[in-house]
N, CA, C and O of each residue as an XYZ file, in Angstrom:
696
protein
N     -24.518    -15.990     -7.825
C     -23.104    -15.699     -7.963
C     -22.465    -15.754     -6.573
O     -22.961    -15.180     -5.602
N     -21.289    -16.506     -6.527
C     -20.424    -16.508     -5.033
C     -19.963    -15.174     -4.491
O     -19.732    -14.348     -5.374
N     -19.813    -14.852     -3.500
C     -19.068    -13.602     -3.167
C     -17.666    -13.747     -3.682
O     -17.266    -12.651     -4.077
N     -16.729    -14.744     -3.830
C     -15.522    -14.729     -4.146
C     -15.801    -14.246     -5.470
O     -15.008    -13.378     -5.834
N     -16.741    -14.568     -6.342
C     -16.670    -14.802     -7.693
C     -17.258    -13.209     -7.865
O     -16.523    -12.623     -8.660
N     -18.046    -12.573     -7.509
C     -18.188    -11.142     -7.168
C     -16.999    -10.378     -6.868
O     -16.731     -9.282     -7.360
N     -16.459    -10.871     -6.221
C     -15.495    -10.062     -5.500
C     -14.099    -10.074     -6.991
O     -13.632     -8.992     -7.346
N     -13.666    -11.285     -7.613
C     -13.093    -11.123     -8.440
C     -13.641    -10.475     -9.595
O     -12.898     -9.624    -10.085
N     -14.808    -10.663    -10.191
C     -15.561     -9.947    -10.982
C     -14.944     -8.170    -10.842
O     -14.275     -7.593    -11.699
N     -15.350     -7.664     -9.681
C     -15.080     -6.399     -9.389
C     -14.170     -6.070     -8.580
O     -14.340     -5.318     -7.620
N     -12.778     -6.778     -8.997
C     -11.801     -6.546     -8.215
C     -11.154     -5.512     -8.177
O     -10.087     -5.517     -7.564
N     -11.708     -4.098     -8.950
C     -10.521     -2.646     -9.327
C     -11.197     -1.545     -8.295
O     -10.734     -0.451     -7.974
N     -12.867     -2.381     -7.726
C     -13.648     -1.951     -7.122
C     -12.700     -2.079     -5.293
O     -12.035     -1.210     -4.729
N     -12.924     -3.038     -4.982
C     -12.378     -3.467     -4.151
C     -10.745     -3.341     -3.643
O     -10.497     -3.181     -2.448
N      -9.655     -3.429     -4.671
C      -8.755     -2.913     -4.500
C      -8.529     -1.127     -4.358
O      -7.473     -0.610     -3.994
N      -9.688     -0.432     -4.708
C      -9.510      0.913     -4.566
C      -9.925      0.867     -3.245
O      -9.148      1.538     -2.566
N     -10.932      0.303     -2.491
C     -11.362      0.674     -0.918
C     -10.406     -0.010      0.113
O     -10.456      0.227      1.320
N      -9.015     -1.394     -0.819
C      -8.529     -1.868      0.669
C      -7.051     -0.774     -0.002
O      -6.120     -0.849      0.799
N      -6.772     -0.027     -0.996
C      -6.120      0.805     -0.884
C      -5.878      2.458     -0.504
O      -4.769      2.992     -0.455
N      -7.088      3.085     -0.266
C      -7.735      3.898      0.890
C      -7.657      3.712      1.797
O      -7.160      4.457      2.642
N      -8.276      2.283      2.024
C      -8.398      1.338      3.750
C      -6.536      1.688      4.233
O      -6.286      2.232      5.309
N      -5.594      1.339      3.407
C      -4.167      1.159      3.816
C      -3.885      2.669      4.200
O      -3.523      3.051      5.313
N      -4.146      3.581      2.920
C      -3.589      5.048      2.911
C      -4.484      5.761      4.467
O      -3.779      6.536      5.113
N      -5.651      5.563      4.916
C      -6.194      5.913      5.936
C      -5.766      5.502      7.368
O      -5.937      6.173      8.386
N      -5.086      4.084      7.255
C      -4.273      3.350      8.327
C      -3.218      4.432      8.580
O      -3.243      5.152      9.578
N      -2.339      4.501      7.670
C      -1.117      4.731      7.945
C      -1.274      6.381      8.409
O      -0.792      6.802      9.461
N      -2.144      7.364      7.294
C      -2.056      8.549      8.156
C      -2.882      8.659      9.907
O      -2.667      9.488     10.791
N      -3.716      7.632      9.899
C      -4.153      7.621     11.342
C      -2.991      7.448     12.318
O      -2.917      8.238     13.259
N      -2.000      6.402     12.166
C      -1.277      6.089     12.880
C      -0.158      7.352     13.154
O       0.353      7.479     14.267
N       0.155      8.232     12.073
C       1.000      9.093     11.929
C       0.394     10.113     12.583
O       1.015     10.592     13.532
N      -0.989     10.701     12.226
C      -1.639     11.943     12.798
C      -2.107     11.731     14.065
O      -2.191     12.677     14.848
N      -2.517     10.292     14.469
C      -3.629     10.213     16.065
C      -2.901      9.452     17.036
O      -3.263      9.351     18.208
N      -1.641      8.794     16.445
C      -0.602      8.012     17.361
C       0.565      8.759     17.542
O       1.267      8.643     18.547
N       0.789      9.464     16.685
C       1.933      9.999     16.725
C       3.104      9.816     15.723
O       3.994     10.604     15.402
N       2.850      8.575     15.331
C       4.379      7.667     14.294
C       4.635      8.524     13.331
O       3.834      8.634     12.402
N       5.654      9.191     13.372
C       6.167      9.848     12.287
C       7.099      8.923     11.144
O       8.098      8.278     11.463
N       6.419      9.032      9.454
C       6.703      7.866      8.659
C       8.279      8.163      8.623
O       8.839      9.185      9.019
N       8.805      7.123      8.104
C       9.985      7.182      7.546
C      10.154      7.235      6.054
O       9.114      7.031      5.428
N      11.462      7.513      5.201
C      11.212      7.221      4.138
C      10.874      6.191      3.160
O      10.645      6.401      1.969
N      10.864      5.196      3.683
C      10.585      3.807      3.590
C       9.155      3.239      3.544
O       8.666      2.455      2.730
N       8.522      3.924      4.789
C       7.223      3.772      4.702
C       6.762      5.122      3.480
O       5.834      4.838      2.723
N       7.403      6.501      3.332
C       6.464      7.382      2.408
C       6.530      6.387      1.120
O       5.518      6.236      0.436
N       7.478      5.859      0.872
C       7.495      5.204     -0.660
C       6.166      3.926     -0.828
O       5.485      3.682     -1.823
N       6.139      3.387      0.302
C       5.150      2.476      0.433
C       4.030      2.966     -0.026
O       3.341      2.518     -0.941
N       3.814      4.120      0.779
C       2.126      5.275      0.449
C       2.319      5.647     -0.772
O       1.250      5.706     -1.379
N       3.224      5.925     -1.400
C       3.431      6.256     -3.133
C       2.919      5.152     -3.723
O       2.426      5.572     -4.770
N       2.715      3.753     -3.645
C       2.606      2.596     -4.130
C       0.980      2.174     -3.891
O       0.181      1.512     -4.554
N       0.932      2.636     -3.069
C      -0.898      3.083     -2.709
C      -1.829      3.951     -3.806
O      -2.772      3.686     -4.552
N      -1.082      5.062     -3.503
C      -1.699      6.223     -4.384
C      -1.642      5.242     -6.085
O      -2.560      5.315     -6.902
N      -0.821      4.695     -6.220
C      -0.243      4.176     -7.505
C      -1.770      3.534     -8.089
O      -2.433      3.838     -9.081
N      -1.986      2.563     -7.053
C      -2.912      1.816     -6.945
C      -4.701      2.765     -7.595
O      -5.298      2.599     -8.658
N      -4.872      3.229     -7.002
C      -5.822      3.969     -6.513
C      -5.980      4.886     -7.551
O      -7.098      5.380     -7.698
N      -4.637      5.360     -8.658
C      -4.520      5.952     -9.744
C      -5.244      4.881    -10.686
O      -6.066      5.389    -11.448
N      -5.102      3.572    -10.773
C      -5.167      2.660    -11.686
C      -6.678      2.409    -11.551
O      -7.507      2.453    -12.460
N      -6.899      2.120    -10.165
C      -8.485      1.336     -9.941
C      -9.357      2.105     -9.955
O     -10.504      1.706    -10.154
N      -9.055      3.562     -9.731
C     -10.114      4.583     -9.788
C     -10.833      4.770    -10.978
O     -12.063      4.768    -10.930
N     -10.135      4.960    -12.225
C     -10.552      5.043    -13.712
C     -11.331      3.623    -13.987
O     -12.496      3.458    -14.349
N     -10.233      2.573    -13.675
C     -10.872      1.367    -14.407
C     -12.393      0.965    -13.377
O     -13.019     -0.022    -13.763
N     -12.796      1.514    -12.460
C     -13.863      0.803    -11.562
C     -15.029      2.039    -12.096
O     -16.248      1.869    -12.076
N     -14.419      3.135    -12.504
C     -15.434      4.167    -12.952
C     -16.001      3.828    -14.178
O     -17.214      3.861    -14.384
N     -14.716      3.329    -15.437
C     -15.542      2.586    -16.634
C     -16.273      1.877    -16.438
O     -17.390      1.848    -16.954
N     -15.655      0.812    -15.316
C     -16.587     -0.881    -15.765
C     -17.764     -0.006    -14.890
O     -18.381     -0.935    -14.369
N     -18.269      0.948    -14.539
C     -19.441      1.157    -13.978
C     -20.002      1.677    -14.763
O     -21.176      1.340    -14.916
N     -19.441      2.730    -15.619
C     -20.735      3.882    -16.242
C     -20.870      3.525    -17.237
O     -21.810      4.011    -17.866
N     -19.900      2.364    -17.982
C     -20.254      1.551    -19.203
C     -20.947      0.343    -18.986
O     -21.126     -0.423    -19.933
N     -21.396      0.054    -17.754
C     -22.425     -1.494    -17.349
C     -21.577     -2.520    -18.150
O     -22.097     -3.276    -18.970
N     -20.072     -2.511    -17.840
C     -19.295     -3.772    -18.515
C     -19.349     -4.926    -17.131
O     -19.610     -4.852    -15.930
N     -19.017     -5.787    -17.917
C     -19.321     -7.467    -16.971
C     -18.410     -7.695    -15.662
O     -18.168     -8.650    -14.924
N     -18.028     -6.357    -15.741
C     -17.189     -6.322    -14.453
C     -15.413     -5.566    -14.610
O     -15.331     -4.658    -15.437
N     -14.291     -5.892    -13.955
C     -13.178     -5.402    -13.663
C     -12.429     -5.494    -15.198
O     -12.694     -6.492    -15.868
N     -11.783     -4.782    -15.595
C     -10.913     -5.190    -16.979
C      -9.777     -5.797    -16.317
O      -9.210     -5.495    -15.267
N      -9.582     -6.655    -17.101
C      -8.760     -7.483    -16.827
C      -7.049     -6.723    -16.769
O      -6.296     -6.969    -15.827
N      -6.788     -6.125    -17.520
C      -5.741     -4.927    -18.036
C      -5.364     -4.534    -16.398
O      -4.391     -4.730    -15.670
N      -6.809     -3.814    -16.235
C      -6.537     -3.087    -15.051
C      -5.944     -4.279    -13.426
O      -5.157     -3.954    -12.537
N      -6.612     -5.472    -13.572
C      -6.324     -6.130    -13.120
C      -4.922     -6.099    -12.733
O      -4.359     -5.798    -11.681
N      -4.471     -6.533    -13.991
C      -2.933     -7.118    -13.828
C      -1.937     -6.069    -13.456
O      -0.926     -6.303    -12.794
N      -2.383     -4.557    -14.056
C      -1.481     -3.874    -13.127
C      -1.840     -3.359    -11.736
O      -1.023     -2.693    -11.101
N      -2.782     -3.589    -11.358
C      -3.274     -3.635    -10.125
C      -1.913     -4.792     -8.997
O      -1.376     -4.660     -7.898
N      -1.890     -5.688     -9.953
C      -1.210     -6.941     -9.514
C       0.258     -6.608     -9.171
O       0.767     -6.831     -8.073
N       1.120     -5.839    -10.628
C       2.327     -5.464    -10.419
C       2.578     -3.913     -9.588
O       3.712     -3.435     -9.592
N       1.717     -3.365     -9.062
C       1.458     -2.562     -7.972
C       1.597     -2.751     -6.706
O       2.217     -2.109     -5.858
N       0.815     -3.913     -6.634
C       0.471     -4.813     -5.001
C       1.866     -5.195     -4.834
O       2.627     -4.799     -3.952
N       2.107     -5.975     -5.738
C       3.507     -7.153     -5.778
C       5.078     -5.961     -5.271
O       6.147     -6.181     -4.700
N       4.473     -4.816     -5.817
C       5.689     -3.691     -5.343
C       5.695     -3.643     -4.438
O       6.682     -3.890     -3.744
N       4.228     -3.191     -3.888
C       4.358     -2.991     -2.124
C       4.935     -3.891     -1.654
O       5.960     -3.796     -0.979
N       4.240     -5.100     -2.005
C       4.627     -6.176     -1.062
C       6.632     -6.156     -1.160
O       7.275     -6.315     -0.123
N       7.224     -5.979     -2.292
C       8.669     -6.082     -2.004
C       9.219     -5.186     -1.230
O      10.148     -5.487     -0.480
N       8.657     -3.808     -1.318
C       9.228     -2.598     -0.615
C       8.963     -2.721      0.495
O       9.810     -2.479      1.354
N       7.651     -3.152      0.831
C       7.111     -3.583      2.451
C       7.908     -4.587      3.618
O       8.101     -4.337      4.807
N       8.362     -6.018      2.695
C       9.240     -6.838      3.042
C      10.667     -6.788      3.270
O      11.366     -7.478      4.012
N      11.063     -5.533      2.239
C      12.692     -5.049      2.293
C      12.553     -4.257      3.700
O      13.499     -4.316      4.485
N      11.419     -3.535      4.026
C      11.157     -2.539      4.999
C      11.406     -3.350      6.113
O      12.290     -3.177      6.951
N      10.805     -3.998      6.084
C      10.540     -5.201      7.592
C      11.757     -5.790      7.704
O      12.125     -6.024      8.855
N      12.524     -6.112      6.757
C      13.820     -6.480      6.782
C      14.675     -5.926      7.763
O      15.104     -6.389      8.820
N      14.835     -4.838      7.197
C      15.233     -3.255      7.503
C      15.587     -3.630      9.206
O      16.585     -3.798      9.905
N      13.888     -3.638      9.378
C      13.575     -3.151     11.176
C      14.319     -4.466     11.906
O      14.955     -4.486     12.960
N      14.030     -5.511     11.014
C      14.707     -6.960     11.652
C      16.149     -7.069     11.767
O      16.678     -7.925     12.476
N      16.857     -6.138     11.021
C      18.295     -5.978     10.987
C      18.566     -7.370      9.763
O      19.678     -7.890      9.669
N      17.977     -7.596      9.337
C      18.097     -8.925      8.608
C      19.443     -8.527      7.215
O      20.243     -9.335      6.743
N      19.272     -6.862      6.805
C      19.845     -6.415      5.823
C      20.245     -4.825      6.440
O      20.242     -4.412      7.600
N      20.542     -4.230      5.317
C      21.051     -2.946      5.680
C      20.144     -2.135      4.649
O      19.961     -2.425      3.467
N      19.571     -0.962      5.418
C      18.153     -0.050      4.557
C      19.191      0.280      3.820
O      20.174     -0.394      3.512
N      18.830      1.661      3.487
C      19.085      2.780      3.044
C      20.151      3.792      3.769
O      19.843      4.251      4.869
N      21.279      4.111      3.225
C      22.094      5.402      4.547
C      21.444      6.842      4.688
O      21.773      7.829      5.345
N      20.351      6.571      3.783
C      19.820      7.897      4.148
C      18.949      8.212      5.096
O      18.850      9.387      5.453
N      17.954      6.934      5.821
C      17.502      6.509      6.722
C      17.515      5.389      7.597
O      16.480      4.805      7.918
N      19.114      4.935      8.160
C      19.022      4.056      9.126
C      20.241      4.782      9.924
O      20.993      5.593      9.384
N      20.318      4.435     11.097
C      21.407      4.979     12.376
C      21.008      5.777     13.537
O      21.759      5.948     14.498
N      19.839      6.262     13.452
C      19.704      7.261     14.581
C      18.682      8.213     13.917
O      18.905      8.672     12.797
N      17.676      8.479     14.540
C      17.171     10.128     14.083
C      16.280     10.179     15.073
O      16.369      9.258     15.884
N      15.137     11.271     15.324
C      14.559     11.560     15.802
C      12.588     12.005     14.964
O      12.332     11.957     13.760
N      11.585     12.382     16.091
C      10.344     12.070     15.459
C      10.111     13.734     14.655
O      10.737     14.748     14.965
N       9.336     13.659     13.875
C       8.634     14.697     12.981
C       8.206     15.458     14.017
O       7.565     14.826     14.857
N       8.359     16.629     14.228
C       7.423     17.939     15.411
C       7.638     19.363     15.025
O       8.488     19.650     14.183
N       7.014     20.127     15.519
C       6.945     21.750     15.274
C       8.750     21.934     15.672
O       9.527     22.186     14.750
N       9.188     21.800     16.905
C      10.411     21.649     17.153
C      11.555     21.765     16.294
O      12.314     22.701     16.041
N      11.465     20.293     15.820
C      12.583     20.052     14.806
C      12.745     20.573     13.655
O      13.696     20.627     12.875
N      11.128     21.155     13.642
C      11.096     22.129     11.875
C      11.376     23.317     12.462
O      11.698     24.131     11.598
N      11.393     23.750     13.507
C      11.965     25.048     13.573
C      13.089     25.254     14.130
O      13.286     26.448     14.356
N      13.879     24.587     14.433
C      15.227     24.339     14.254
C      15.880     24.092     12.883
O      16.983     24.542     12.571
N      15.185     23.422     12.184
C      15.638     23.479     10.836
C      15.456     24.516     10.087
O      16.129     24.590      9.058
N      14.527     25.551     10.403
C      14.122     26.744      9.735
C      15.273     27.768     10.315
O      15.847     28.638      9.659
N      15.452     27.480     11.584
C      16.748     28.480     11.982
C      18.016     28.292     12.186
O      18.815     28.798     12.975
N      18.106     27.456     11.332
C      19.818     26.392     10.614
C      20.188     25.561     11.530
O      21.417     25.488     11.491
N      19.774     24.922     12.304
C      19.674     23.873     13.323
C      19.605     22.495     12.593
O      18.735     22.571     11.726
N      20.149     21.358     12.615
C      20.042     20.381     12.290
C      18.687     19.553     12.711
O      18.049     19.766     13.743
N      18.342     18.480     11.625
C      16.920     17.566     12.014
C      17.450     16.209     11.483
O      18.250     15.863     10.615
N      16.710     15.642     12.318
C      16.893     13.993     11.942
C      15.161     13.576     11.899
O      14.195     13.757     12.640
N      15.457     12.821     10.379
C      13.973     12.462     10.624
C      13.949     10.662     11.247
O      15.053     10.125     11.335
N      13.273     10.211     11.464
C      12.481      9.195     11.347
C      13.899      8.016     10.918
O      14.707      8.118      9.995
N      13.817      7.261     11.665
C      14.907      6.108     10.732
C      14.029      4.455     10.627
O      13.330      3.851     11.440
N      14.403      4.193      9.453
C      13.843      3.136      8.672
C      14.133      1.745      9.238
O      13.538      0.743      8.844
N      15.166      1.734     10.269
C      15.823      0.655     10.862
C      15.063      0.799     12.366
O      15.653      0.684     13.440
N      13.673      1.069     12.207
C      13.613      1.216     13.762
C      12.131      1.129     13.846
O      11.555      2.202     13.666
N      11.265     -0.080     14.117
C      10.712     -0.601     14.177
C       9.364     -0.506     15.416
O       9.065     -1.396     16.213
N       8.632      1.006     15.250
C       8.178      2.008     16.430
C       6.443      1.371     16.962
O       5.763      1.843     17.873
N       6.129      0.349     16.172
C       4.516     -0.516     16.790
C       5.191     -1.910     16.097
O       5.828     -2.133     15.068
N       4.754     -2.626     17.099
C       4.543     -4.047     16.012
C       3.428     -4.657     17.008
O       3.309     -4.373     18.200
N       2.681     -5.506     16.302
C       1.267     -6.272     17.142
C       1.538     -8.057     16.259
O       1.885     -8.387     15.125
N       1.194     -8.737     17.380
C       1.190    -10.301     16.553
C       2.922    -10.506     16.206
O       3.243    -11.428     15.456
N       3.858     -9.710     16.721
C       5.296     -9.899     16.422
C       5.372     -9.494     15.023
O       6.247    -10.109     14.414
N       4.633     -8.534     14.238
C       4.964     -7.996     12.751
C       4.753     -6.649     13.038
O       3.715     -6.207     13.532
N       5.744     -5.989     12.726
C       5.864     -4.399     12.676
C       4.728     -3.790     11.533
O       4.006     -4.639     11.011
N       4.562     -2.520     11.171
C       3.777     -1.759     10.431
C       4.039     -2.422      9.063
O       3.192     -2.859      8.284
N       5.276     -2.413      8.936
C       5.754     -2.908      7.378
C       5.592     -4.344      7.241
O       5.233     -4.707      6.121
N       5.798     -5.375      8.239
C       5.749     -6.459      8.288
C       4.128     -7.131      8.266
O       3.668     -8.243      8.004
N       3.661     -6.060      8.609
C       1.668     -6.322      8.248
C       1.307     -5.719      6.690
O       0.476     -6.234      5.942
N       1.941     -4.778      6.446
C       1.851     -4.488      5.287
C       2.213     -5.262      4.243
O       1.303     -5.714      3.548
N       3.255     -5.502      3.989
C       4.161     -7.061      3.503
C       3.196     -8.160      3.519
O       3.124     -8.611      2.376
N       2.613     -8.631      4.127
C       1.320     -9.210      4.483
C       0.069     -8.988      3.636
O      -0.363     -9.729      2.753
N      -0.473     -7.737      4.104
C      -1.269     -7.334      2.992
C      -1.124     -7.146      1.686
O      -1.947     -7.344      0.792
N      -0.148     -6.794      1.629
C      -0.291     -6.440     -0.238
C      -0.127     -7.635     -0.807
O      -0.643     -7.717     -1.922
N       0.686     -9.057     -0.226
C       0.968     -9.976     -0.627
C      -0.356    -10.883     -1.284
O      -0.626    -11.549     -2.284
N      -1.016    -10.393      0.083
C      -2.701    -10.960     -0.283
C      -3.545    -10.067     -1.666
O      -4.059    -10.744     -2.557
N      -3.600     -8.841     -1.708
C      -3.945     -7.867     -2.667
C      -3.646     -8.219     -4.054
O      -4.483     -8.362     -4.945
N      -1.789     -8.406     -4.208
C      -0.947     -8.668     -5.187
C      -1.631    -10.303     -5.856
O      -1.586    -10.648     -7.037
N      -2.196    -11.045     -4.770
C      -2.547    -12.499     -5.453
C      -3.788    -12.396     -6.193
O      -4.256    -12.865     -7.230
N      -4.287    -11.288     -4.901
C      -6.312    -11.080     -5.542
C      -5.715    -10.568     -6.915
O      -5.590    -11.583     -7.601
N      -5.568    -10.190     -7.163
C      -5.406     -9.133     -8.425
C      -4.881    -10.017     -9.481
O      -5.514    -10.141    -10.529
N      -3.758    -10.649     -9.283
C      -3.501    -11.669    -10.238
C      -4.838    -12.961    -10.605
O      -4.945    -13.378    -11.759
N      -5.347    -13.243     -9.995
C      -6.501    -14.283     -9.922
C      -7.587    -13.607    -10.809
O      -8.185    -14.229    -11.687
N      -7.833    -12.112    -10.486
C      -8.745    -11.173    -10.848
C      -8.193    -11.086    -12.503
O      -8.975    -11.615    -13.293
N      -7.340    -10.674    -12.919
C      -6.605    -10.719    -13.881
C      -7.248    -11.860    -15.001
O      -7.980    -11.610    -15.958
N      -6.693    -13.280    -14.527
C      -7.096    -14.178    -15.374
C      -8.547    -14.608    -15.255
O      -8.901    -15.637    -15.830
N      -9.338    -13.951    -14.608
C     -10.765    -14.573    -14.974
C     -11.125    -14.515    -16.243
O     -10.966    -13.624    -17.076
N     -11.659    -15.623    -16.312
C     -12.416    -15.858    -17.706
C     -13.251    -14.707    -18.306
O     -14.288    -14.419    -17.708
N     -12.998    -14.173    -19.163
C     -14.087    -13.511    -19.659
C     -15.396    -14.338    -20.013
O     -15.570    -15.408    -20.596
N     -16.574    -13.054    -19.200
C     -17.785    -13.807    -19.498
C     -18.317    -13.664    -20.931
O     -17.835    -12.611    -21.349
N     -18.902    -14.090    -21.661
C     -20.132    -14.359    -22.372
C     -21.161    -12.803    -22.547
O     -22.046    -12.340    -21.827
N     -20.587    -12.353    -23.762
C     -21.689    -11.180    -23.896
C     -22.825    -11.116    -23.951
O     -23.499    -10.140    -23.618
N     -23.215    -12.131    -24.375
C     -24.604    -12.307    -24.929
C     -25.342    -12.758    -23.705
O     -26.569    -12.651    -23.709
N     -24.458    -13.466    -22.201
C     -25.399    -13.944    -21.326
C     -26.070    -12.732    -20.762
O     -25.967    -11.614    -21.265
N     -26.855    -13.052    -19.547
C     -27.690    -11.973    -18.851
C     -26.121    -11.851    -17.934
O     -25.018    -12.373    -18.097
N     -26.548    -11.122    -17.168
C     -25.768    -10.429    -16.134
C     -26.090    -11.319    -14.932
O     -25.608    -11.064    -13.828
């Protein structure tokens, strides 16, 4: 058997570890770099978890039932999951590019997540979080969202591909 052909076989498998892999990125970057998310990016991590809701169950069946691999079901919404990120990711990157206009609830000015600003806000002090129009790492000329956009795009295809595999043959061996 090919690794591609493995790899689609057990694609609910695989989409649960590169959607961990993402959710572990982003709080590293937030907890050990510093980047405090915006709202833009939390919705992104909602779209993760989404993921990870879906592939977790379906990678636990096709295991403890010794089925021929990924359900296809699970597949495809695996697919319209990815395909979210990838739009929310791309609107995001937009965002930072000035290409469009975010959200008014996060673009114009704000400041980073700290003990500070929450305790100013605890003692009626104003806070600004994080703004969505502001574009705080980029590597290779693609910001956080603009790699993300990237990734899921790739995820969103695996999954569709994964989706239409042929069902195998019950009766063959494994």
């Amino acid at each position: 058997m090919s690794v591609l052909r493995f790899i689609f076989r057990w694609w609910t498998l695989f989409a649960l570890l590169a959607a961990a892999a993402m959710l572990a990125t982003a709080h590293g970057f937030q907890h050990f770099a510093g980047y405090a998310p915006c709202h833009l990016c939390l919705e992104q991590r909602k779209l993760y978890w989404a993921a990870i809701a879906i592939a977790l169950p379906a990678s636990a069946w096709a295991v403890f039932t010794r089925s021929k691999g990924t359900p296809r079901v699970a597949a495809f919404l695996l697919f319209a999951v990815f395909a979210s990120e990838a739009i929310v990711a791309t609107f995001h990157a937009g965002v930072e590019l000035k290409w469009w206009r975010g959200p008014e609830s996060c673009t114009g000015g704000g400041g980073s997540v700290d003990i500070a600003g929450l305790q100013s806000l605890l003692t009626g002090g104003s806070f600004q979080p994080p703004m969505c129009d502001v574009a705080v790492w980029s590597w290779g000329g693609l910001s956080m969202a603009g790699w993300n956009a990237v990734i899921a795009t790739g995820l969103a295809l695996a999954s569709l591909i994964a989706s239409m595999r042929r069902k195998e043959n019950v009766f063959r061996g494994r």
